[in-house]
Residue, then its C-alpha position, 0 to 999 in steps of 0.5 A: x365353257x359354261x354348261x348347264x348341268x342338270x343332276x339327276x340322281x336315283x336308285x334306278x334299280x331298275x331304270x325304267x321308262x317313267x324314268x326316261x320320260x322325266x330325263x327327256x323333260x328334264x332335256x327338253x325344258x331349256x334350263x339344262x344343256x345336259x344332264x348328268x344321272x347319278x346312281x345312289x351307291x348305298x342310298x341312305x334311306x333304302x339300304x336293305x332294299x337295293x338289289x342290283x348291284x351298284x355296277x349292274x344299275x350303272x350298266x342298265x343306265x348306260x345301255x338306256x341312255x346310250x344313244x343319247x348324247x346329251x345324258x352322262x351316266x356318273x359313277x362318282x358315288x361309289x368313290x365318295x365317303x359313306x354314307x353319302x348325301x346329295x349335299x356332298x356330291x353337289x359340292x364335289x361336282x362344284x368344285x370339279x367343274x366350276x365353270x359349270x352350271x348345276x341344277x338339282x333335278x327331283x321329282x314334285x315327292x322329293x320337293x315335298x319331303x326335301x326338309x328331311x333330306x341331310x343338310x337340306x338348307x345347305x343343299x339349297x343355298x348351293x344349286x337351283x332346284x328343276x322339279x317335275x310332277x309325280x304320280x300322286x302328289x301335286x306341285x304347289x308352284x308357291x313353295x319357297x325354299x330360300x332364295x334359290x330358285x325352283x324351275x317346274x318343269x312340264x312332264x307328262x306323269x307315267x306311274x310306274x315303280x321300280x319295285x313292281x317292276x322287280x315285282x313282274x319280272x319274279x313274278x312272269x319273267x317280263x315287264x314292258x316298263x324297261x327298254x327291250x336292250x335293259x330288259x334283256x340284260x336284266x334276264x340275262x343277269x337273272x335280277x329280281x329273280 
């Protein structure tokens, strides 16, 4: 059967709000049927910053999403050779699911900067690119990346970080930019403390 697949990969440490928004546009745009979200284990460009642990972020994804059929949390990462680049796990989904469809879900800033990303011309002669607006950076809808197609996608834009999330948490013990049940397992776990 030939499902369509959006792969949404992050850090998410932690998932927040912001982030579910964009899922549900991603979800709602028509271009995928499901979409897949894919934790960084050891993200190359923020290694000395991440946090939680790689099971700890799986966990708050799993409790965000899960009333959601139409979203799979994948914990595929931790198993793949570091460091670990997109380009390697388009490829191995590909491979495992060839009757799948796949399309890169990313954010307008990393459409921006995509050129530094670890084989990136490879990357987009693989899959399809759905990209929607970020906080502070505009999307030029006359980008060309190859041949492959780039789908924007409407997103009404919420600014809120990670990191200051981290950040109100150390600092008040509360945020209301996670869903009550993550934030509970976060004081729980005493994160960000």
């Amino acid at each position: 059967m030939n499902v369509k697949i959006g792969l949404f990969g992050g850090t998410f440490d932690p998932i927040h709000n912001g982030h579910i928004q964009i899922c549900e546009s991603f979800l709602n745009s028509g271009f995928i049927d499901e979409l897949w979200i894919i934790p960084a284990s050891i993200p190359p460009q923020k290694e000395d910053s991440v946090i939680a642990t790689f099971e700890q972020r799986i966990a708050m994804l799993e409790i965000a999403f899960q009333s959601n059929e139409n979203v799979k949390i994948l914990d595929i990462e931790d198993n793949l050779p570091k460091p670990n680049y997109t380009i390697q796990t388009v490829r191995y989904l590909k491979k495992l699911h060839p009757h799948h469809e796949f399309k890169l879900c990313i954010g307008a800033d990393n459409l921006k900067s995509l050129n530094t990303w670890f084989n990136y011309q490879d990357l987009i002669n693989e899959i399809d690119l759905l990209v929607v607006s970020r906080p502070g950076t505009s999307i030029d809808t006359n980008v060309k990346v190859d041949t492959r197609s780039i789908h924007f996608v409407n997103h009404t834009e919420t600014d809120i970080s990670s990191s200051e999330i981290r950040e109100s948490i150390r600092e008040k013990g509360n945020t209301e930019d996670v869903p009550d049940a993550v934030l509970k397992y976060i004081l729980d776990n005493k994160l960000y403390v």
